[in-house]
C-alpha positions in Angstrom: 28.4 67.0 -24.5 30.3 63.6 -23.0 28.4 60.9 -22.3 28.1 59.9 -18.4 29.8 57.7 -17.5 29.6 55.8 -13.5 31.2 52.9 -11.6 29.7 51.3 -8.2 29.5 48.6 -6.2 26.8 46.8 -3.7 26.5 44.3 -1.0 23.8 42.2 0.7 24.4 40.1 4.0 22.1 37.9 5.4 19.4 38.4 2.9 16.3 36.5 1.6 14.4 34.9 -1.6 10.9 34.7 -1.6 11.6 34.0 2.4 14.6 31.4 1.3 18.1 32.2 3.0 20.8 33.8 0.9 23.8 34.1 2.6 25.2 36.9 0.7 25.4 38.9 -3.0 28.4 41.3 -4.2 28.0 43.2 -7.3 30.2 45.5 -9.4 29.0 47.7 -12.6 30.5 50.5 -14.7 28.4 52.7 -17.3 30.5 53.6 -20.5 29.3 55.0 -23.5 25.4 54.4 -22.6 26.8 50.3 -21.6 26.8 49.0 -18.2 28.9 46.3 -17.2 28.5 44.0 -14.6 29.7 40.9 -12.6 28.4 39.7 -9.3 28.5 37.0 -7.3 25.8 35.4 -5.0 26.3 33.1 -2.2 23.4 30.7 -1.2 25.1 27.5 0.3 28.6 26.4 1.0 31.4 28.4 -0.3 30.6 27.9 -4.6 28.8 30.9 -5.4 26.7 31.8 -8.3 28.9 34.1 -10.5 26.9 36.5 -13.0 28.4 38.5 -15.9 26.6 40.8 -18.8 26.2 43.6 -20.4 22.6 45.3 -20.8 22.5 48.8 -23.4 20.4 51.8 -22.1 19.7 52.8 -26.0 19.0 48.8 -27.9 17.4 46.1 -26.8 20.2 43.4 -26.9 21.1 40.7 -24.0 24.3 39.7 -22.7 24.3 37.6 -19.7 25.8 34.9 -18.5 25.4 32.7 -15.8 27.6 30.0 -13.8 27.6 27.6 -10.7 29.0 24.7 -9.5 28.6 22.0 -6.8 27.2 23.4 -3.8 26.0 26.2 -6.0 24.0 24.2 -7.5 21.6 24.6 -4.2 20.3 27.9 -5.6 17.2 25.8 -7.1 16.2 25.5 -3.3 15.5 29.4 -2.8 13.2 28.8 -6.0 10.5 27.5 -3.7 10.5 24.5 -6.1 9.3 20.8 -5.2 12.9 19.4 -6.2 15.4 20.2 -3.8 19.6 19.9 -4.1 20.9 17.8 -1.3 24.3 17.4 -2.2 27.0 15.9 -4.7 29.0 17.5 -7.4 28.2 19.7 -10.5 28.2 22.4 -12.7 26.1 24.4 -14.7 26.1 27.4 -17.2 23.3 29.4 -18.8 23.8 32.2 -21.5 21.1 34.7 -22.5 21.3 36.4 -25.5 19.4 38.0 -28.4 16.7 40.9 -27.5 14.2 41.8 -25.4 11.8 41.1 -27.7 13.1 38.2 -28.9 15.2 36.7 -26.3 18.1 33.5 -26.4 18.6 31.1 -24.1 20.9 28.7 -23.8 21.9 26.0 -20.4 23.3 23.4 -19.9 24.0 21.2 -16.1 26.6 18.6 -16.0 26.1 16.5 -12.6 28.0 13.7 -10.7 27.2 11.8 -7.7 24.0 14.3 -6.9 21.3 13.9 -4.4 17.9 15.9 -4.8 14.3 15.2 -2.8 11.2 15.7 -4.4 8.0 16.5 -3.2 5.7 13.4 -2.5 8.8 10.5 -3.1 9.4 8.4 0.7 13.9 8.8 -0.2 16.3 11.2 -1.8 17.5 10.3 -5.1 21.0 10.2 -4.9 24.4 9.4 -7.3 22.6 11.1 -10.3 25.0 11.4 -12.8 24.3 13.1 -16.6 23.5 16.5 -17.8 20.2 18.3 -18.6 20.5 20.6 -21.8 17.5 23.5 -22.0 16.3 26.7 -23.8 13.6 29.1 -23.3 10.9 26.5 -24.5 12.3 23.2 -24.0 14.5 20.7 -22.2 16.5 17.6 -22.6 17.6 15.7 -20.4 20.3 12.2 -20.3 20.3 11.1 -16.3 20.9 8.0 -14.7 20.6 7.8 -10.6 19.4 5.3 -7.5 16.2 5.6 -5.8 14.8 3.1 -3.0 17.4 0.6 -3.6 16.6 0.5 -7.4 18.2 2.1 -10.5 16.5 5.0 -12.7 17.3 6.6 -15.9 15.7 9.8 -17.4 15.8 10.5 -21.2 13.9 12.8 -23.9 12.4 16.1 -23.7 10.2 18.2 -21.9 8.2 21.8 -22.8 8.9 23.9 -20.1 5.8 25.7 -20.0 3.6 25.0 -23.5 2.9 21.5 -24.0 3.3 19.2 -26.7 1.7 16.2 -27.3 3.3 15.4 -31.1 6.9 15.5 -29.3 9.0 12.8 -31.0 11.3 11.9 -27.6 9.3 12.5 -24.5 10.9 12.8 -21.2 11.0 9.0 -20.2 11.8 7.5 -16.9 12.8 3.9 -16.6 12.8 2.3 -13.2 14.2 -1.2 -12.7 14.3 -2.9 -8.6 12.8 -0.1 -6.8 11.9 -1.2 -2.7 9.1 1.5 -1.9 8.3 2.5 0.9 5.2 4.6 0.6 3.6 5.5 4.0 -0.1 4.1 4.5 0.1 3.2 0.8 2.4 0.6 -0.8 5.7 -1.3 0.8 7.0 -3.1 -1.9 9.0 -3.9 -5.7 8.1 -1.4 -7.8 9.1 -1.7 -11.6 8.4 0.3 -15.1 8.1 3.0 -17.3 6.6 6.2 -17.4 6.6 9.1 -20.2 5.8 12.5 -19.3 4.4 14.7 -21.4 2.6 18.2 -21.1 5.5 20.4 -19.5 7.4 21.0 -16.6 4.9 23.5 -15.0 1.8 20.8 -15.7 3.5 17.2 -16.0 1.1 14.4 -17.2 2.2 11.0 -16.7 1.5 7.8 -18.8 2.8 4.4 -19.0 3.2 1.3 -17.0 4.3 0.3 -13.7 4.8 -3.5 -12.4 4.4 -4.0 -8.5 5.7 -7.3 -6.9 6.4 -8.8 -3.5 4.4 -6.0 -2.0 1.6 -5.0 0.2 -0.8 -2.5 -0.9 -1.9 -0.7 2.8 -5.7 -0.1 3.3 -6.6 2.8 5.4 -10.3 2.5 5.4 -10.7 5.7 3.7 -12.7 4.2 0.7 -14.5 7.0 -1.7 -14.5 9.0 -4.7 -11.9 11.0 -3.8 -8.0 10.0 -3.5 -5.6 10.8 -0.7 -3.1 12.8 -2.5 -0.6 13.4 0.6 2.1 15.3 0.0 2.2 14.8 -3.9 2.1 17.9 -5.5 -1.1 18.1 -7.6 0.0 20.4 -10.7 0.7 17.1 -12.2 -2.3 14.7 -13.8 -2.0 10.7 -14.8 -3.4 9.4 -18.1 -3.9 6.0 -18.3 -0.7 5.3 -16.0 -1.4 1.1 -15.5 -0.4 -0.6 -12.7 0.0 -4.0 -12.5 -0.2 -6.2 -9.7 2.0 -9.4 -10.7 4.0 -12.2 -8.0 3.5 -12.1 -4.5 0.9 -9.2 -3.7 -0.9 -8.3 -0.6 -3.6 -6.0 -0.1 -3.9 -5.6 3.8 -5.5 -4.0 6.6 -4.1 -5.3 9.9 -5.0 -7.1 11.3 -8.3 -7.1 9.6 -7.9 -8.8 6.2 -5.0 -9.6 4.4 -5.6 -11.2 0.8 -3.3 -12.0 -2.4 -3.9 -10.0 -5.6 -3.2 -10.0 -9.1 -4.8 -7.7 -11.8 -4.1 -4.3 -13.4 -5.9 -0.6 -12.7 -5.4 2.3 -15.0 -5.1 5.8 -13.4 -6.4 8.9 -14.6 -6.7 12.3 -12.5 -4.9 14.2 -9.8 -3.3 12.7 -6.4 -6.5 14.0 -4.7 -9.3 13.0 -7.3 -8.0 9.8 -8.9 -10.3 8.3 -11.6 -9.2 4.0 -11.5 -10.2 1.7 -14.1 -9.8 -1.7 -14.0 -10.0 -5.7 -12.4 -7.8 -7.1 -9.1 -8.5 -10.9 -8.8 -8.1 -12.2 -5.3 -6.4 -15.1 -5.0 -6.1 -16.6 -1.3 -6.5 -15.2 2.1 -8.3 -14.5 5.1 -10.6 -12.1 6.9 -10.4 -11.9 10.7 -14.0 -11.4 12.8 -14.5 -11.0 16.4 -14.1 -15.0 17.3 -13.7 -16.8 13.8 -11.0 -16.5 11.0 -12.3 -17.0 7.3 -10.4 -18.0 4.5 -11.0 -16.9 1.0 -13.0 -19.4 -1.7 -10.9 -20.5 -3.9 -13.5 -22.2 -5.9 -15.4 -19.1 -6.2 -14.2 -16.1 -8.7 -13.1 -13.6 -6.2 -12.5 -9.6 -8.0 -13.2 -6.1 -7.1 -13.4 -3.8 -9.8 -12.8 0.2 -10.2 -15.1 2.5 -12.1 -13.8 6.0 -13.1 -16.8 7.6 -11.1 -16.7 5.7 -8.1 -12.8 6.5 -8.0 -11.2 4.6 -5.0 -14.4 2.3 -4.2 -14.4 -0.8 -5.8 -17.3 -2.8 -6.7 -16.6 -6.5 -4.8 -17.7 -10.2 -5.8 -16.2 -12.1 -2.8 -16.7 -15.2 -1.1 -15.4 -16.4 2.0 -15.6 -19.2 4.6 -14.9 -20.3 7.8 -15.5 -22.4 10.7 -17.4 -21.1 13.7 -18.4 -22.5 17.3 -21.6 -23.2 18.2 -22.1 -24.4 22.3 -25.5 -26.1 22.9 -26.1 -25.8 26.4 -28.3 -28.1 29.2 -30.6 -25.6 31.4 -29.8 -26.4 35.0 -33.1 -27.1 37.1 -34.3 -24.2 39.1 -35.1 -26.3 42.0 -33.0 -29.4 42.6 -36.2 -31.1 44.2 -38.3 -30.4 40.8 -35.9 -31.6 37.6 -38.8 -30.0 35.5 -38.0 -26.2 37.1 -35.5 -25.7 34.6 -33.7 -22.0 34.6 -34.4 -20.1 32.2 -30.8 -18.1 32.6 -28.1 -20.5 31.2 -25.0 -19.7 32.4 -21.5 -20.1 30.3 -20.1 -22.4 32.2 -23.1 -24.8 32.6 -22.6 -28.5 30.6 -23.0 -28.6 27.0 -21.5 -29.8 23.9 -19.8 -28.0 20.8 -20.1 -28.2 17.1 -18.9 -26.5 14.6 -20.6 -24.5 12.0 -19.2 -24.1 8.1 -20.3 -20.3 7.6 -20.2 -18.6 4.1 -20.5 -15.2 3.3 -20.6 -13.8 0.2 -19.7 -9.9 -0.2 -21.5 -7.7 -3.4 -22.1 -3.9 -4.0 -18.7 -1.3 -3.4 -16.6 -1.1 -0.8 -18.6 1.5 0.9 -21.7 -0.2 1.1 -21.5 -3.8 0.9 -24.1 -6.7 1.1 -23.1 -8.9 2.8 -25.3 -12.7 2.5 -24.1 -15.4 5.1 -25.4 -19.0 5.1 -24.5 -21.8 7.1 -24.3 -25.7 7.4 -25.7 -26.6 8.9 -28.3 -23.7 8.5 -28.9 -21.2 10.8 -30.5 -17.5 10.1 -28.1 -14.8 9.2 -28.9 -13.2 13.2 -27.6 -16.2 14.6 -24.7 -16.6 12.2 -23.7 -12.8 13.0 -24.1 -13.4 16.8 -22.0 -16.8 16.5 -19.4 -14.5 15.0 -19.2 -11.5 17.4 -19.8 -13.3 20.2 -18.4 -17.0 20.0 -15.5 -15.9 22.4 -17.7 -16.0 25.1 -19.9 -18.7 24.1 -17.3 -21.4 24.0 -14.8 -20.4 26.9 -15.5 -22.3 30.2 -12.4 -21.1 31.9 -9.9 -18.3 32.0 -7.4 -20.1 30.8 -9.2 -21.0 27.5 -10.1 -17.2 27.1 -6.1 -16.5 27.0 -5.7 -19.5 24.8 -8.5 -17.9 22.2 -7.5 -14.1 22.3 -3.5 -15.3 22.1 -4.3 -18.0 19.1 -5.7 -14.9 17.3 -3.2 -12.7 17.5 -0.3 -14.7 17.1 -1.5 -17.9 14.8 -3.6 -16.7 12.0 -0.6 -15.7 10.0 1.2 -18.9 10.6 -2.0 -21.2 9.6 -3.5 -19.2 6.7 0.5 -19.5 5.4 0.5 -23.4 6.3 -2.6 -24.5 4.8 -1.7 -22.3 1.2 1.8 -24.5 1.0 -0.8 -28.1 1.2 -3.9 -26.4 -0.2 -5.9 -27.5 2.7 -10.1 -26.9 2.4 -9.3 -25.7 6.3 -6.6 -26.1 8.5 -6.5 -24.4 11.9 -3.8 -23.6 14.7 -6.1 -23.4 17.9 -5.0 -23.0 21.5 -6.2 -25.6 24.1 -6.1 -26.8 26.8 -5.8 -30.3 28.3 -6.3 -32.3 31.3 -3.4 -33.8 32.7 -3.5 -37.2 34.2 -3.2 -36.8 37.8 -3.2 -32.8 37.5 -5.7 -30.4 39.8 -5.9 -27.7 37.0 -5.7 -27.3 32.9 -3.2 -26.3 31.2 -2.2 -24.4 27.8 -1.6 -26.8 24.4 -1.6 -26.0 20.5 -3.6 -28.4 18.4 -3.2 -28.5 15.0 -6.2 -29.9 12.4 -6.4 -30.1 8.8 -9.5 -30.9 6.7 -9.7 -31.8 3.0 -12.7 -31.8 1.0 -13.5 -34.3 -1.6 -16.6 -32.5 -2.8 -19.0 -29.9 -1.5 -21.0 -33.0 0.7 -17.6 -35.2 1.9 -13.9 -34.2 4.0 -11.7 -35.6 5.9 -9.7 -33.9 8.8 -7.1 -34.6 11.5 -6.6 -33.2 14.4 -3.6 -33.6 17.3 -2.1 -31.8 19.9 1.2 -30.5 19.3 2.9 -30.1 22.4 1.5 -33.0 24.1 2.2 -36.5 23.0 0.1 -38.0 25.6 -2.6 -36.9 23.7 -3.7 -39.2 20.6 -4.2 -38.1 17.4 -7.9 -38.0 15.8 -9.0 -38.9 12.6 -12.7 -38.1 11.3 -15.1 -38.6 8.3 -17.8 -36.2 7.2 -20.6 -36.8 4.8 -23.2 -34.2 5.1 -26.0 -36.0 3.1 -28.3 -32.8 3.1 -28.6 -29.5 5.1 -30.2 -31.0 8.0 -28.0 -34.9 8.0 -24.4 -35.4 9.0 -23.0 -38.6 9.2 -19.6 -38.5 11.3 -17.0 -41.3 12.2 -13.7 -41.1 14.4 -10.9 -42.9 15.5 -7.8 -42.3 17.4 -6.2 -45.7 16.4 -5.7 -46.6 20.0 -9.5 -48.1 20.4 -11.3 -45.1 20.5 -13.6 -45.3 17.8 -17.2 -43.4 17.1 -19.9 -43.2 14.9 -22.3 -40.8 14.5 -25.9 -39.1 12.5 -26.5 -36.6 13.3 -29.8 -34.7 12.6 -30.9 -31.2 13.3 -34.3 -29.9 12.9 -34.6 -26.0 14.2 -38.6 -25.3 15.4 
């Protein structure tokens, strides 16, 4: 009896992958002597096809297949549903299976030059890779070098493709040198390191070190245990990954708070439950309230610290301080004939006089739930501290034009003085709108005065304070020697004859 033999031929058009686009397959096979031949060719991208070629026995077990693509071919890993994606470049790649069924052979190889791929949770493409990634049936190698956010990567070692091995002598290692991130609601920044990955390529787990510079670190003000993973996958864990915060970084929430760190954090966990461990020192800045800007204590040990089980809520030990406005104001008499009928409504724009307050407040406890302490020289209870702060905008303006000069000096100055008085390490110095009076003029108009105080101990400081844009208007220079909480001795002087003295004593009944 012969054997059967059989020859045929099939087509797809317009076809799909696990619902990815293929644009077309062709197939031939013959069946001779119990063997069927094949070649095909499948078309997913472009005009470079995947081109297939094989035997397979219908008595035996052995394999015979073989597998090539090049360039745009290489775009087949995209109908794989796969968190890497080809975007483009030239390459080629070749994959031979062989052996049994029982005890299958496989063999690849990829050869790439001037490639571009995306990957799942990275801000850019990584583009001009260049190298070749060798791999069986248990195990790759890889030997790439490419460009990513302005920096330079290279990739080196092996990887487990789906059993992990933590003995492996060369694991997959990724060096990054100059990276500019650009990490939405998260980092914007140099970015630096190196990072080994270990487990395999179904369940990465990343360890190592990473160096971030001349950054900002982005605060949302979604503090808690759990992280914001975004679109990171999260079939891929950290172990001890440390991050380092070195020169020139900012953790920020505008236009809030904006402070300069240094420290280091391991990481442990997923994207979406991260475990940090760790110190961040704060070195300058500022916090903006309602009406009053404060300034970091540099004398004071400023840190926030992470615990594994608080995850992204950091236990704080911060001290800042500030100078606030305080407007006394005269009642006006009820009845003009009776000068003791005094109102007991005091309007904002009745006569007073202004001082200012040196608030401190001292943050404690996580993130979440601070306690916040303020005290005040001189002293005033923490109610009438907090209502100096949220409501000292309206206390202190007599005018409309004032009000604009406040809310603009807010907005627009902060910045600029908190930069100004880090470059002199100034105890204060302040960039306040104004306004002035004039000579011969009906109505007030806009200035920018400028004042800078040193202290020379806790009790003694010196300021100055001029008007930028308005020579006419002299130049003041004071003494301050606070002999206790309740005593202030004050002196003044323009230079131009205007000279003062002053004690001032305060008792609060």
């Amino acid at each position: 009896m012969a054997l059967p033999e059989a020859q045929g031929r099939f087509r797809i058009a317009n076809g799909s992958f696990d619902r990815q686009p293929v644009k077309s397959a062709d197939a031939e096979f013959a069946l001779k002597n119990l063997l069927i031949r094949f070649n095909g060719q499948v078309l997913v991208a472009g005009d470079e096809p995947i081109v297939l070629s094989g035997t397979y026995p219908l008595i035996g077990d052995a394999l015979d297949l073989n597998i090539a693509v090049k360039d745009e071919g290489l775009a087949f890993i995209n109908i794989l549903n796969q968190p890497v994606r080809w975007q483009g470049g030239r390459g080629n790649g070749n994959l031979m299976l062989s052996g049994t069924r029982r005890s299958p052979q496989v063999r690849g190889r990829i050869d790439l030059k001037e490639a571009a791929f995306t990957v799942v949770g990275l801000p850019a493409a990584i583009e001009q890779v260049s190298g070749s990634v060798e791999f069986g049936l248990t195990e790759l190698m890889a030997n790439l070098t490419g460009k990513f956010s302005d920096g330079d990567l290279k990739a080196e070692g092996r990887l487990p493709i789906a059993e992990g091995s933590e003995s492996i002598a060369d694991p997959l290692t990724v060096f990054a040198e100059k990276l500019r991130l650009d990490l939405k609601d998260l980092y914007q920044g140099g970015a630096q390191g190196t990072v080994a990955v270990t487990g395999s390529l179904r369940s990465p787990v990343l360890r190592g070190e990473v160096t971030l510079s001349d950054g900002r670190i982005l605060l949302n003000g979604q503090n808690g245990k759990e992280g914001e993973g975004g679109n990171a996958p999260d079939n891929f864990r950290l172990e001890g990954l440390l991050v380092k915060l070195t020169e020139r970084v900012q953790i920020t929430r505008a236009p809030l708070l904006n402070f300069l760190a240094r420290g280091e954090i391991a990481l442990s966990g997923t994207p979406r439950s991260l475990q940090p461990s760790g110190r961040i020192d704060l070195l300058g800045g500022q916090f903006n309230a309602i009406s009053a800007r404060f300034r970091l204590d540099r004398s004071f040990e400023n840190f926030a610290t992470f615990q594994p089980s608080l995850g992204l809520n950091p236990t704080l030990n911060v001290r800042v301080v500030g100078v606030v406005p305080e407007v006394t104001r005269v009642p006006l008499p009820a009845n003009p004939l009776d000068a003791f009928a005094l109102s007991t409504n005091v309007p904002v724009t009745a006569p007073g006089a202004q001082r200012s307050l040196r608030v401190q407040a001292t943050v404690t406890g996580t993130a979440s739930n601070p306690d916040i302490q303020l005290s005040s020289s001189p002293p005033r209870s923490q109610a009438e501290i907090l209502t100096l702060i949220g409501g000292g905008l309206l206390q202190q303006q007599s005018d409309a034009a004032a009000a604009i000069a406040n809310i603009a000096g807010s907005t627009f100055i902060g910045f600029l003085q908190d930069a100004i008085g880090d470059v002199f390490n100034l105890a204060e110095f302040n960039l306040t709108p104004t306004t002035t009076n004039p000579v011969g003029g009906r109505s007030s108009g806009l200035a920018l005065s400028a004042e800078g105080a040193i202290d020379v101990g806790r009790q003694f400081s010196i300021s100055v304070r001029g008007v930028l844009n308005d020579p006419a208007q002299p130049t003041t220079y004071t003494l301050r020697y606070r002999l206790d909480p309740n005593t202030l001795v004050r002196t003044s002087t323009d230079l131009q004859g205007n000279n003062s003295a002053s004690v001032e004593y305060e008792s609060r009944f």
